[in-house]
C-alpha positions as CSV (number, residue, x, y, z in Angstrom):
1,X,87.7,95.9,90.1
2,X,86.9,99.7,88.5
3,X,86.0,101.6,91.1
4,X,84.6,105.1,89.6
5,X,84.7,107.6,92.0
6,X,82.2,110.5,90.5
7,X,79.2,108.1,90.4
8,X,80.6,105.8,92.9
9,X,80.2,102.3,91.4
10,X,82.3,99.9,90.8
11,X,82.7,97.1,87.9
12,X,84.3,94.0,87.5
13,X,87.1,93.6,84.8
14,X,90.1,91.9,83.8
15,X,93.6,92.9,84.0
16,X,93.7,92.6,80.2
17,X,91.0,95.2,79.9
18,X,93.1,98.0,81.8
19,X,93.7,99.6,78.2
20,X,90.5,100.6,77.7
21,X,90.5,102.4,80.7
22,X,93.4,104.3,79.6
23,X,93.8,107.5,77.3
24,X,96.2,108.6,74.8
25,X,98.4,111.1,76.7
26,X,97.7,109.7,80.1
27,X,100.9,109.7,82.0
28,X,101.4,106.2,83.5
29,X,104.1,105.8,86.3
30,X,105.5,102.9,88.2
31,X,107.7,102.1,91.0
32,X,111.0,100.5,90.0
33,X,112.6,99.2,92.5
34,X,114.0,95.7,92.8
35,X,113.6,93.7,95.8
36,X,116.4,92.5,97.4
37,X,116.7,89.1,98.2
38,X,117.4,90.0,101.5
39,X,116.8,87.3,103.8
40,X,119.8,85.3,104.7
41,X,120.7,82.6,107.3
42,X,123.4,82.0,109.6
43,X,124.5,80.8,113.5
44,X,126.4,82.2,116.0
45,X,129.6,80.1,116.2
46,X,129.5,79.9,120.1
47,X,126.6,78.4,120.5
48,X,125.5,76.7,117.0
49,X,122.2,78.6,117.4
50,X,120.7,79.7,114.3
51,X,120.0,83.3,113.6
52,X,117.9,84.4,110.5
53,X,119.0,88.1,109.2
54,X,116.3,90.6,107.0
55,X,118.4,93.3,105.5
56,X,116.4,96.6,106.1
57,X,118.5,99.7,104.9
58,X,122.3,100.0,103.6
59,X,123.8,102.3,105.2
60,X,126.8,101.9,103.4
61,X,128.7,99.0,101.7
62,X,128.9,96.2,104.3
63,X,126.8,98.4,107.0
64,X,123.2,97.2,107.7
65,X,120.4,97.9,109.6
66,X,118.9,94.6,110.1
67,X,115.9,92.6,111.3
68,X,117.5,89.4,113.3
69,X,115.2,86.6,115.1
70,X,116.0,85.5,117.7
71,X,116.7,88.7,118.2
72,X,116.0,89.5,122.0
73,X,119.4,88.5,123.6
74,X,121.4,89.9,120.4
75,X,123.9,92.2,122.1
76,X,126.6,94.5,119.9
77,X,129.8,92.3,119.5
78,X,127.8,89.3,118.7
79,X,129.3,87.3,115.6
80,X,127.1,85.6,113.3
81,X,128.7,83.1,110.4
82,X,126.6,83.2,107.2
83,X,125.5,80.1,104.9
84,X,125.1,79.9,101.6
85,X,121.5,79.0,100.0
86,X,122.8,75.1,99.9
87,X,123.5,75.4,103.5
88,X,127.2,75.9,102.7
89,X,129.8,77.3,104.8
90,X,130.7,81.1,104.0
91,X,133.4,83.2,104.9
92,X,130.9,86.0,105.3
93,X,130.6,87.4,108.6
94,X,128.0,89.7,110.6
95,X,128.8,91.7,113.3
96,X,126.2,93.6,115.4
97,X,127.0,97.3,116.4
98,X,124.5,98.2,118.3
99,X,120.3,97.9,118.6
100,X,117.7,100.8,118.1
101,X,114.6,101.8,119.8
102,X,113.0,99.6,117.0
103,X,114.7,96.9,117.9
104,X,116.8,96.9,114.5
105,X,120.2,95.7,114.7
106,X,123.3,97.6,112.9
107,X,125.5,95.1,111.8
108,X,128.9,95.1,109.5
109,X,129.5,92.5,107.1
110,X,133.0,91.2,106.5
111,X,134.6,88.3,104.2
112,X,132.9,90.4,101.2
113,X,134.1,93.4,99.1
114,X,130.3,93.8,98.8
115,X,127.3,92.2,100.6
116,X,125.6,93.1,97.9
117,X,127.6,91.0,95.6
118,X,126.7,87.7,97.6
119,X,123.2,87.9,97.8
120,X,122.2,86.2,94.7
121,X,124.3,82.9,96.7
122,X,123.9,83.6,100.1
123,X,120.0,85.8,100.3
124,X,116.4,85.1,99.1
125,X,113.3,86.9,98.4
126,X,111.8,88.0,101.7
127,X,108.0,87.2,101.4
128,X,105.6,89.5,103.6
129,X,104.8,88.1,107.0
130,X,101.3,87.1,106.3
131,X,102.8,84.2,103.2
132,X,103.4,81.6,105.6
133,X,105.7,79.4,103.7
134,X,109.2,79.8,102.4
135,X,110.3,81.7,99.4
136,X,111.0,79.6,96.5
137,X,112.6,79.5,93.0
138,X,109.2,80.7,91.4
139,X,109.2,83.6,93.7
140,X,112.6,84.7,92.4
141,X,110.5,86.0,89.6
142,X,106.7,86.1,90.6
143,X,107.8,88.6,93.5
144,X,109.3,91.2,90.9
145,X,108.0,93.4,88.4
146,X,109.2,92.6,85.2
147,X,110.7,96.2,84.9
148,X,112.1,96.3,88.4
149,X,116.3,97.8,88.2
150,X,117.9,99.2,91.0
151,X,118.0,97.0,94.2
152,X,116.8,97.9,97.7
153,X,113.4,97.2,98.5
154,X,112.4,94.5,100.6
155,X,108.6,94.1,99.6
156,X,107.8,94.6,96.2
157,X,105.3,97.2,94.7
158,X,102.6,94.5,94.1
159,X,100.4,96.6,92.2
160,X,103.0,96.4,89.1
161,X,103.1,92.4,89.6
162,X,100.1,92.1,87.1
163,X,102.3,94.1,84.1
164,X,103.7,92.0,81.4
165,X,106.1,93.3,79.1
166,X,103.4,92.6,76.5
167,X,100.6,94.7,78.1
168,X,103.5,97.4,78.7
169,X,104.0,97.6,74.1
170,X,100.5,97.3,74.1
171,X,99.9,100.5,76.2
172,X,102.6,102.8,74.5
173,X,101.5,101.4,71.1
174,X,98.0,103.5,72.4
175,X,99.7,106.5,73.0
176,X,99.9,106.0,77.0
177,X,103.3,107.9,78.6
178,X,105.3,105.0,80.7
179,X,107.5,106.8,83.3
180,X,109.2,105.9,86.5
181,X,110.0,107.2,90.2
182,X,111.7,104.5,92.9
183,X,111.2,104.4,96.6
184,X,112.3,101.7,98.4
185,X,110.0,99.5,100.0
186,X,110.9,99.2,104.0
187,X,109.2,96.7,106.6
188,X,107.2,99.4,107.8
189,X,104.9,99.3,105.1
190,X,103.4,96.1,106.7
191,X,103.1,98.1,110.1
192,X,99.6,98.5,111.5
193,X,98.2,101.8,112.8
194,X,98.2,101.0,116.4
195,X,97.5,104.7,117.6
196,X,93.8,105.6,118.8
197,X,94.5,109.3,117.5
198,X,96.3,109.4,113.5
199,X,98.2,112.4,114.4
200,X,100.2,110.1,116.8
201,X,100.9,107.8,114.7
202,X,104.5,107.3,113.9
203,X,105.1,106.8,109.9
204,X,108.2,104.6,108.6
205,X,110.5,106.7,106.0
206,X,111.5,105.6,102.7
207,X,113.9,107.0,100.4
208,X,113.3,108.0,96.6
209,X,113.9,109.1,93.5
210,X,112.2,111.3,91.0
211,X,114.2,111.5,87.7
212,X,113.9,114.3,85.5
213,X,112.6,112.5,82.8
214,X,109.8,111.7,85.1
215,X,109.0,115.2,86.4
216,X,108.8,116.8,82.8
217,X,106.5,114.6,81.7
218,X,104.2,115.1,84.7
219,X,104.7,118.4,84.9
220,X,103.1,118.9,80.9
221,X,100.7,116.5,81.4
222,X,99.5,118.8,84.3
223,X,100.1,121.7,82.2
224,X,98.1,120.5,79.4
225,X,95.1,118.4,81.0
226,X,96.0,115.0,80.8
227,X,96.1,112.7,83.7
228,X,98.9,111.0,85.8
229,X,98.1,107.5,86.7
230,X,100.5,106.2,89.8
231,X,101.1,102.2,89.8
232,X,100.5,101.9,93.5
233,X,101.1,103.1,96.5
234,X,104.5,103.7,96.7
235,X,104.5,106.0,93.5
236,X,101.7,107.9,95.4
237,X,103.9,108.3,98.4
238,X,106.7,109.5,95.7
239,X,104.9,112.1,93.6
240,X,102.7,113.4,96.5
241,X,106.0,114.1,98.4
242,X,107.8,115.8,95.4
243,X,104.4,117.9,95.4
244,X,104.8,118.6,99.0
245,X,108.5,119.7,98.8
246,X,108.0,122.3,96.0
247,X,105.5,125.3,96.7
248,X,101.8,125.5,95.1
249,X,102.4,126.4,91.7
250,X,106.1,125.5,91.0
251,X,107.4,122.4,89.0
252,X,108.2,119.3,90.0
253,X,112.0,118.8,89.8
254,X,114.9,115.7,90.0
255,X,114.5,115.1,93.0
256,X,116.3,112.5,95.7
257,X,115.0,112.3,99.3
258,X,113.3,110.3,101.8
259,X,109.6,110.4,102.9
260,X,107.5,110.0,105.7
261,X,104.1,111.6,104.2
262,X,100.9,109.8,105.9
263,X,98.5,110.2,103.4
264,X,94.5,109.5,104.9
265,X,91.1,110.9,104.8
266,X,91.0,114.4,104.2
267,X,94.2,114.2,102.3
268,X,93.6,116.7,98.9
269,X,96.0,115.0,96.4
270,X,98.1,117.2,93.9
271,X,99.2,115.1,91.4
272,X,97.8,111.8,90.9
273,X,94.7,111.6,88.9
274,X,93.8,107.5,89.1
275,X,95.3,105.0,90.5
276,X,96.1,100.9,89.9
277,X,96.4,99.2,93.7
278,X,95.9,95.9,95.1
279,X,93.6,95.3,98.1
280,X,95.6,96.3,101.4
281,X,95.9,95.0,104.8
282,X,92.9,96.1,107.4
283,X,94.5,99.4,109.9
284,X,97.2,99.6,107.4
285,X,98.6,103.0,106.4
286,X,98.4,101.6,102.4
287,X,94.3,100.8,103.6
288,X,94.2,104.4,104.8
289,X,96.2,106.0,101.6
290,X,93.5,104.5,99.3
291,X,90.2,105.5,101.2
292,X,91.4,109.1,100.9
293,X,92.1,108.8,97.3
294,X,88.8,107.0,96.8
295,X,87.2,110.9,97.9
296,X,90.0,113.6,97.7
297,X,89.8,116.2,100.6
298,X,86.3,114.4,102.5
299,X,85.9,112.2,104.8
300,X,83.9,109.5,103.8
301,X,86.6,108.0,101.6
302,X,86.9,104.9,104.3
303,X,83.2,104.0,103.8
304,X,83.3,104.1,100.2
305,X,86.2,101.6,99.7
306,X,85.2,99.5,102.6
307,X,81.9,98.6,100.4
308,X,84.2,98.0,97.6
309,X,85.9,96.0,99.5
310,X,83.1,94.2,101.1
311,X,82.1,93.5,97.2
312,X,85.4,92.4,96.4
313,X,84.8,89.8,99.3
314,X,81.7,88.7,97.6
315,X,83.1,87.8,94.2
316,X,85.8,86.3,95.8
317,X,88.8,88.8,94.6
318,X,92.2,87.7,96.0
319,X,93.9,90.1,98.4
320,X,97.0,91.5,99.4
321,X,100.5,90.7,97.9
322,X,100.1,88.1,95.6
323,X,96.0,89.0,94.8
324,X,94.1,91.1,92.5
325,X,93.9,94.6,91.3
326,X,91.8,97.6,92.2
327,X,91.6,100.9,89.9
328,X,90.6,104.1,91.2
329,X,89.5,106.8,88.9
């Protein structure tokens, strides 16, 4: 779906066509990062209960905050023996640490120079709550962007799924600028608004990178007109925060951080020109992120993508992870 914002109206596409939607000079930029395949299985050698571990955050090598289930009578000290992906015996061991206010569990990995190292043998591709069915070899690539590098992320930036390394030649052989940022994808991105008033809600940080590569391009593009396309969400939540850290009229910089920006309606947005999305989760943050983009600094952004939405419904668009696109310009 083409979602126009000036006229509003939308029109229905294909992936293919996103090209002709695209300008010589435009500045197109994706999220990177790699998900992890950070589910891994294990049981506590006292009891022979099994315990299923999520990797949420390094902290560093070996150190973990985690997300374990059964997780309510998990108490620091508790030992947990790994398995391999046959359901093999590993010398890798988890110990918890301690439990936050979250209900995330810091845990130390032993029997390993690297966790890291073991995952592709012991870990696999954590699929978003809402896929109820177990991850399987097709997901090793399906849920991963074919340019995805550094690992830590444990949902992937969906809206780059649809890029082939094909439509990727065909959009530089056009003259279209194909840059990078990288933020991490936590759990919290599938965590509902729950809060009656937005200013209590609590957001979920995420760290990232913008290379300097990156920032120059964006930073002539805005010089010089052109516009700055963001690959989903997550590059949003990147560029807007590198805009946010630097004052009104400076340059955007090499920059590493972490983020908790909650962008919705009337957010004004400083960098990011159009945007490719899938459709998102209803009381989601992502949900509310698009509606303000759909009508930069107003208010009615929620009621114009909720009729998109409501359209998409009608021609029977596929949403969420694994479902189709949505561009906003």
């Amino acid at each position: 779906m083409v979602f126009h914002r000036a006229a509003p109206q939308t029109e229905h596409q294909h992936f293919r066509d996103l090209p002709k939607f695209l300008r010589t000079g435009d500045v197109l930029v994706f999220n990177n990062s790699r998900v992890l395949r950070a589910r891994l299985r294990g049981h506590k050698p006292a009891s022979g209960g099994k315990v299923e571990l999520l990797l949420v955050e390094e902290i560093a090598p070996n150190e973990w905050w985690t997300l374990l289930r059964p997780g309510k009578r998990v108490r620091a000290g508790t030992e947990i023996h790994l398995l391999t992906n046959s359901g093999a015996a590993s010398p890798v061991r988890a110990v918890v640490q301690e439990k936050n206010s979250e209900g995330h569990c810091r845990v130390c990995f032993t029997g390993t120079p690297n966790l890291l190292d073991e995952l592709e043998t012991h870990g696999e591709i954590p699929l978003p709550p809402y896929i109820e069915r177990a991850a399987d070899t097709q997901d090793d690539t399906r849920y991963q962007t074919v340019y995805a590098l550094p690992p830590g992320s444990v949902a992937a930036p969906t809206a780059g799924l649809h890029f082939t390394p094909q439509l990727l030649d065909s959009l530089r052989a056009r003259g279209v600028q194909i840059h990078f940022v990288t933020l991490h994808v936590g759990l919290g991105t599938f965590a509902p608004v729950k809060a009656e008033n937005l200013a209590d809600h609590v957001m979920h940080e995420e760290r990232f990178e913008l290379p300097a590569a990156t920032a120059t391009a964006i930073n002539a593009a805005k010089r010089e007109g052109r516009r700055v396309i963001a690959v989903g969400t997550t590059t949003v939540r990147v560029l807007e925060s590198a805009a946010a850290l630097t004052t009104l009229n400076s340059q955007l910089s090499t920059l590493c951080s972490r983020t908790r920006i909650f962008i919705h309606p009337p957010y004004q947005f400083r960098i990011v020109d159009a945007l490719l999305t899938n459709f998102h989760l209803p009381q989601s943050t992502l949900l509310m992120l698009v509606s303000a983009f759909a009508a930069p600094g107003e208010l009615r952004g929620r009621e114009l993508i909720l009729a998109a939405y409501a359209e998409a419904v009608r021609e029977r668009y596929r949403f969420f992870s694994y479902g189709d696109a949505m561009l906003i310009v």
